[in-house]
PABA-33491 format. One record per atom (N, C-alpha, C): residue in one letter; z, x, y. Coordinates in steps of 0.001 Angstrom, whole numbers, padded with zeros to 6 digits, always signed. Example, Ala and Ser with C-alpha at 12.3 -4.5 7.8 and 13.67 -1.06 7.14 Angstrom:
<pts>
A+007800+013190-005690
A+007800+012300-004500
A+007800+013200-003300
S+007080+012850-002250
S+007140+013670-001060
S+007870+012900+000030
</pts>
This chain:
<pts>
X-015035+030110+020747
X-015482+028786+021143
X-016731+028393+020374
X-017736+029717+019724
X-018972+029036+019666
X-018356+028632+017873
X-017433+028997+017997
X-017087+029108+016027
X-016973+027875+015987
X-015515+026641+016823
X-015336+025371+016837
X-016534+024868+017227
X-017638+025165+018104
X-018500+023956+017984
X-019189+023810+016721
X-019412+025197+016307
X-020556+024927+015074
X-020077+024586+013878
X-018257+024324+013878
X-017548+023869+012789
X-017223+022112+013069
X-017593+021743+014646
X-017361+020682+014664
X-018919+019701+014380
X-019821+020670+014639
X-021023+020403+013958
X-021518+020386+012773
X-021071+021173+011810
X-021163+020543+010331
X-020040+019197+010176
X-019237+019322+010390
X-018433+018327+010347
X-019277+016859+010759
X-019847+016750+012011
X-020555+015691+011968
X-021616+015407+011167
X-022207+016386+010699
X-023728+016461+009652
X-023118+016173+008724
X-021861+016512+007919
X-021119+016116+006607
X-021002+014304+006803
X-019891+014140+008026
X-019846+012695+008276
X-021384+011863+008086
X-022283+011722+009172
X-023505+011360+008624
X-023787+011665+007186
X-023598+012797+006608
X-024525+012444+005165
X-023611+011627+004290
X-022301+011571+004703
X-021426+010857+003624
X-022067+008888+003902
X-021952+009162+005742
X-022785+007537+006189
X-023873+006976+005226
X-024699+007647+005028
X-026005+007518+004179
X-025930+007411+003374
X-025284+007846+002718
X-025376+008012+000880
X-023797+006546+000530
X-022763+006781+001272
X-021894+005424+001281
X-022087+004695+001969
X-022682+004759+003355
X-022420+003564+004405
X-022714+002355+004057
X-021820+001710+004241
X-021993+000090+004201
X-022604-000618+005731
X-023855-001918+005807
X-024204-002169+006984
X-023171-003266+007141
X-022647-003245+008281
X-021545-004014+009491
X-021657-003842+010601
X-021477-004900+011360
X-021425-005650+012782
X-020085-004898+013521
X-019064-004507+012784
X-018159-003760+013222
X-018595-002411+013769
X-017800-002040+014959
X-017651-000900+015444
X-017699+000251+014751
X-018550+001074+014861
X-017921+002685+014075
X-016460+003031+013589
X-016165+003368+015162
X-014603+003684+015021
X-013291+002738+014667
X-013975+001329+014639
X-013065+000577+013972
X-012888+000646+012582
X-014376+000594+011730
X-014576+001153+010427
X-013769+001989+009921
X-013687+003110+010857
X-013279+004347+010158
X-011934+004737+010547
X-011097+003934+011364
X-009893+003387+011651
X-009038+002646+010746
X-010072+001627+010354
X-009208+000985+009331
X-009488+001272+007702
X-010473+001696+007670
X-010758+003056+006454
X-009553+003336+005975
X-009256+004558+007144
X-007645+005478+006747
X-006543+004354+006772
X-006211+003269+007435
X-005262+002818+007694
X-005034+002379+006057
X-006198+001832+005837
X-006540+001035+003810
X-006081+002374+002931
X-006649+003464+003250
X-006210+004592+002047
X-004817+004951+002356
X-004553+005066+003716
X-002863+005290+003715
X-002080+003789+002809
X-002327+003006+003313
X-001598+001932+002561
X-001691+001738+001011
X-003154+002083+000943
X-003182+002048-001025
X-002955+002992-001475
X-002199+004111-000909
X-001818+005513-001585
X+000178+004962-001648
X+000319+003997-000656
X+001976+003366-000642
X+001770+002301-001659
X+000896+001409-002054
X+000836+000565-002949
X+000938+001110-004187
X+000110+001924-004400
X+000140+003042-005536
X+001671+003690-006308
X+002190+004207-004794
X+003856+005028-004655
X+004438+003561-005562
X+004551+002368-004705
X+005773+001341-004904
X+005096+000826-006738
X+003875+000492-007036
X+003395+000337-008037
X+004188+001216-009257
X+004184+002544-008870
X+004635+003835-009938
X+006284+003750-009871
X+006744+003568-008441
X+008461+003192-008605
X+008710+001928-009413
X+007985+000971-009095
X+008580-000686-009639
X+008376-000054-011177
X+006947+000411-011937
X+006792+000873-012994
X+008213+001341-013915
X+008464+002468-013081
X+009397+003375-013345
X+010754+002577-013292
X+010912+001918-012540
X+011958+000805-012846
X+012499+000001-013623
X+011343-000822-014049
X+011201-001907-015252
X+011241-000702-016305
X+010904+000444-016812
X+011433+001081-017917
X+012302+001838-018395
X+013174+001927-017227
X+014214+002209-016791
X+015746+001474-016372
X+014771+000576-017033
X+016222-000948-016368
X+017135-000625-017541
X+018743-000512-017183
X+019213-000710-017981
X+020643-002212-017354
X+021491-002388-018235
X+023053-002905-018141
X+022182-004001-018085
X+023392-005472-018042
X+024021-006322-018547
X+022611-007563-017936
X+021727-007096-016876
X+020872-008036-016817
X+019760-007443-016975
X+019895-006846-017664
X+018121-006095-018602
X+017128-006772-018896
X+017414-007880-019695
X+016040-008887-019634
X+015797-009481-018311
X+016520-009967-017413
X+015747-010554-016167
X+015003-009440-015277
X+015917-008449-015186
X+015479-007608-014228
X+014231-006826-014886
X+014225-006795-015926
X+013039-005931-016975
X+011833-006812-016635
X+011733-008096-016432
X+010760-009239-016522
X+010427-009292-015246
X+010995-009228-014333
X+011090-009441-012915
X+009967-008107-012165
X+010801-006923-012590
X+010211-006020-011908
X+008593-005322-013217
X+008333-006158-013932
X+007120-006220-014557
X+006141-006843-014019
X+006830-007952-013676
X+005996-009242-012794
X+005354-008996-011381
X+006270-007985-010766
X+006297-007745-009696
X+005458-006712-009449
X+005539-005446-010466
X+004632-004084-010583
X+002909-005058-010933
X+002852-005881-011590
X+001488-006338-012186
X+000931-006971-010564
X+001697-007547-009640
X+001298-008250-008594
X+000777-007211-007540
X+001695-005863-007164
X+001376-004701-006994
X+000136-004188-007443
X-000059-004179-008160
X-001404-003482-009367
X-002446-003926-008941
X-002211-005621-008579
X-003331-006168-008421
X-004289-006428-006951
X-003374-005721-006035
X-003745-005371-004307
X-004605-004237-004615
X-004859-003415-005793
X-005066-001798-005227
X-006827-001701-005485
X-007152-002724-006326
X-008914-002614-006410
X-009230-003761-005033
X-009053-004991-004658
X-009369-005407-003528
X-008719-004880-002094
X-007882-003667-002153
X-007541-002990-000665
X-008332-001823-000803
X-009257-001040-002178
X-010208-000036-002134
X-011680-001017-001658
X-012018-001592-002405
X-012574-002412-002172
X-013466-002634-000924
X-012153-003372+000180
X-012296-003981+001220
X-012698-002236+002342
X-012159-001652+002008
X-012450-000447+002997
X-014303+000150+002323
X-014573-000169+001369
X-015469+000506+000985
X-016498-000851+001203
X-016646-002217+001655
X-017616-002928+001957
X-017420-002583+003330
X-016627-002274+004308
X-016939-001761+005543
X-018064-000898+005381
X-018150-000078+004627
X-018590+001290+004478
X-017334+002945+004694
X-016113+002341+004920
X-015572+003590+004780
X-015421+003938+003241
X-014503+004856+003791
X-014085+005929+002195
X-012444+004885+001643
X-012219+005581+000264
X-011133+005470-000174
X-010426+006239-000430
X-009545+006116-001285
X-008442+007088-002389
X-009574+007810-003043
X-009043+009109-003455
X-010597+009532-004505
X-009115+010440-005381
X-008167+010783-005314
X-007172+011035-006241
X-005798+010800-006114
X-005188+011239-007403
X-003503+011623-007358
X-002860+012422-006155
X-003685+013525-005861
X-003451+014047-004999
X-003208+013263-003440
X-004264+012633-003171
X-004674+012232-002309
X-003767+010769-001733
X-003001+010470-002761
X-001980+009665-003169
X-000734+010143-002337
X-000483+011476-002734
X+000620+012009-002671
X+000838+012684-001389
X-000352+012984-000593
X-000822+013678+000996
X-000300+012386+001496
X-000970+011174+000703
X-000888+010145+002177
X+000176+009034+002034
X+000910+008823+000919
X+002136+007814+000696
X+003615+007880+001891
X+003684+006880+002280
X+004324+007060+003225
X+006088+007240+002529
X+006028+005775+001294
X+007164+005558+000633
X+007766+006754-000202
X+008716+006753-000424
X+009540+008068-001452
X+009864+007495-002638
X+009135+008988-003308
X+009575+008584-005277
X+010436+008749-005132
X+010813+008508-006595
X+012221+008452-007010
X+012018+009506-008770
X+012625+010730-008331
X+011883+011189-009869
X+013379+011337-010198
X+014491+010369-010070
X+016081+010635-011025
X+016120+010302-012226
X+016375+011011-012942
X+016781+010743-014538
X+017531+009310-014369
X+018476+008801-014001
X+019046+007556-014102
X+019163+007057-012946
X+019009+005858-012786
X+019521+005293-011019
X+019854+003660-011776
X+021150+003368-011146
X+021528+002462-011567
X+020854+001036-011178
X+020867-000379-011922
X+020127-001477-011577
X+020569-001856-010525
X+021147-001834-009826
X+021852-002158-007942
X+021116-001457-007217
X+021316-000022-007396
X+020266+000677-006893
X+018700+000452-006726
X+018274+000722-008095
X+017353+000268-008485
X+016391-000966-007294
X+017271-001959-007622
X+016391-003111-006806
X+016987-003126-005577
X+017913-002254-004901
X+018084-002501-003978
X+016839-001347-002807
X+016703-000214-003755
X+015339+000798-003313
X+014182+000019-003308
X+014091-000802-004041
X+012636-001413-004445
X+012821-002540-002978
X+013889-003428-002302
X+013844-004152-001962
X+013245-003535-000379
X+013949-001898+000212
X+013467-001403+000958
X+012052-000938+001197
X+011649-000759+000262
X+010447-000297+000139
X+009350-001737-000332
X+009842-002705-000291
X+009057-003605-000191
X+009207-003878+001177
X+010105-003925+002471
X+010430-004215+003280
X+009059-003352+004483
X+009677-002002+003805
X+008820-001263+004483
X+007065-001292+004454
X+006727-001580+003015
X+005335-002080+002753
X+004721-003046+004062
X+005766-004248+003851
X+005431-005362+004838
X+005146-004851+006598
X+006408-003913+006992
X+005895-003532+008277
X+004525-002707+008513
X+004367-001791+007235
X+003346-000959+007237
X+001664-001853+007043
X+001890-002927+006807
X+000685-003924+006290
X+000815-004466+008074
X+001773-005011+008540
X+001989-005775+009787
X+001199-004601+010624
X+001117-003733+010365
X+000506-002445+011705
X-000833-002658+011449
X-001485-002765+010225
X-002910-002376+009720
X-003169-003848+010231
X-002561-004746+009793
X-002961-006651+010609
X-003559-006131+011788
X-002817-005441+012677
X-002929-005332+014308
X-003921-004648+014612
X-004215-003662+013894
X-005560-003400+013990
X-006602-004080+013684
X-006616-004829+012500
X-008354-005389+011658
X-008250-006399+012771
X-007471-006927+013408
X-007068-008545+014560
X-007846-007744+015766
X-007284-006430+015957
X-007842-005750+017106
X-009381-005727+017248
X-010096-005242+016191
X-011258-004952+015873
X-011954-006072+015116
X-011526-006981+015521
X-012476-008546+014708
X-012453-008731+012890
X-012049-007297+012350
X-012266-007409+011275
X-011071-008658+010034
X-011798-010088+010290
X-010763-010852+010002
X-011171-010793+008650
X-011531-010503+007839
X-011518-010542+006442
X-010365-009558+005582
X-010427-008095+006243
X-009222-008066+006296
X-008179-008327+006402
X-008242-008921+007415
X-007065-009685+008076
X-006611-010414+007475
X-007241-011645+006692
X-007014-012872+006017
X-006098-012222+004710
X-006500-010937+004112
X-006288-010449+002592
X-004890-009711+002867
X-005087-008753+004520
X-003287-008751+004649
X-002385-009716+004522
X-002774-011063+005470
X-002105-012263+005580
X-001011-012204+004231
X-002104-012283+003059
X-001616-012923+001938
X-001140-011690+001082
X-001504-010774+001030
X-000506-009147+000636
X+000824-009578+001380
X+001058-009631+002868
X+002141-009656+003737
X+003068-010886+003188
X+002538-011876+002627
X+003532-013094+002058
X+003721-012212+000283
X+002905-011771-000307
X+003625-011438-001452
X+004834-010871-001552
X+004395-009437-000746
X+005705-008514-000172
X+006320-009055+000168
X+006145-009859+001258
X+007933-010833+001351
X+008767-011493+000440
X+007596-012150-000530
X+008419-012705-001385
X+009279-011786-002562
X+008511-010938-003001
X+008950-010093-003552
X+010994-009637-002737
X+010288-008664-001894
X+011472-008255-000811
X+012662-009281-001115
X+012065-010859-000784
X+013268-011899-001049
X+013686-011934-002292
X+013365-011847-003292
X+013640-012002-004895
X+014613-011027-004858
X+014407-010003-004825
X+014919-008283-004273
X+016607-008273-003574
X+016241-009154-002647
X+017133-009154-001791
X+018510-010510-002254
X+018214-011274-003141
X+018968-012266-003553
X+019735-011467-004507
X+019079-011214-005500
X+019771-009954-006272
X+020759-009668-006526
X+020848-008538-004503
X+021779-007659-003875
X+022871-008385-003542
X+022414-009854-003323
X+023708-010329-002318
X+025444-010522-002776
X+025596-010015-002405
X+027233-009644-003037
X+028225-011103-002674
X+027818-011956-001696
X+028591-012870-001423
X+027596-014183-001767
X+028501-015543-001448
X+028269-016715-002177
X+027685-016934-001124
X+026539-018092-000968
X+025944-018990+000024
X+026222-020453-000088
X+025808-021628+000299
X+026081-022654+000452
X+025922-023194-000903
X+024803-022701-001736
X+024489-023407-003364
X+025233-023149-004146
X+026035-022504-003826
X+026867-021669-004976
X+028012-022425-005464
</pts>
């Protein structure tokens, strides 16, 4: 017993000195901080994942609609790319922590690579369309928290992450569709 206290006691002396030397000053709660901290590094370690799949996609595109889909999922990886310095960012003007590696990427990504030598373009965007799907619910959880804990600045920057991903998802999802709709 006396081992866990005095291990749960450096542990807090570590926490404080990391406070000091990173802490950011906010009106927010401690434990909201450091709540939505992890919730930001879990999610930018999945932004990261879908970033490196869409990547891996677009250079990997092959058959008969290669230029759209090559352009598309370029467009789409660069829009990706561009969440991952304002979602480090936003956790680190709280004063929490971020991503600090590859590793750390790979502990906390919720989404699944894809390391296949070939996966066909159906496939292809039809994985990407899930995993944009899934992004969106996983952003909809972290909303419910920063909403929980006042932190609307967050909030506002999910808002508009949560409409990219959709749109994306929809681009994704038109794609796939195997049958005709009314425009057709």
């Amino acid at each position: 017993m006396a081992k866990s206290s005095s291990s749960a006691k450096a542990a807090q002396a570590q926490s404080a000195e990391i406070r000091h030397y990173l802490g950011t000053p906010t009106d927010l709660p401690r434990e909201g901080v450091e709540n939505i901290a992890a919730a930001l590094r879990a999610l930018l370690a999945d932004v990261f994942a879908l970033y490196m799949k869409t990547k891996n996609f677009h250079w990997h595109m092959s058959g008969r609609q290669f230029r759209d889909l090559h352009l598309l999922l370029d467009e789409q990886s660069a829009q990706i790319f561009a969440m991952t310095d304002p979602m480090a960012e936003r956790a680190r003007k709280l004063g929490g922590l971020t991503l600090h590696s590859i590793g750390e990427v790979s502990r906390l990504q919720r989404l699944k690579d894809n390391d296949a030598d070939y996966v066909d373009a159906p496939d292809m965007i039809a994985e990407l369309c899930e995993d944009n799907k899934q992004l969106v619910a996983e952003m909809r959880q972290v909303h419910g928290l920063t909403s929980e804990v006042g932190d609307c600045a967050t909030t506002s920057l999910l808002e508009n992450w949560i409409d990219e991903s959709e749109r994306r998802t929809w681009f994704l999802f038109e794609i796939t569709r195997t049958t005709f709709g009314a425009n057709s």
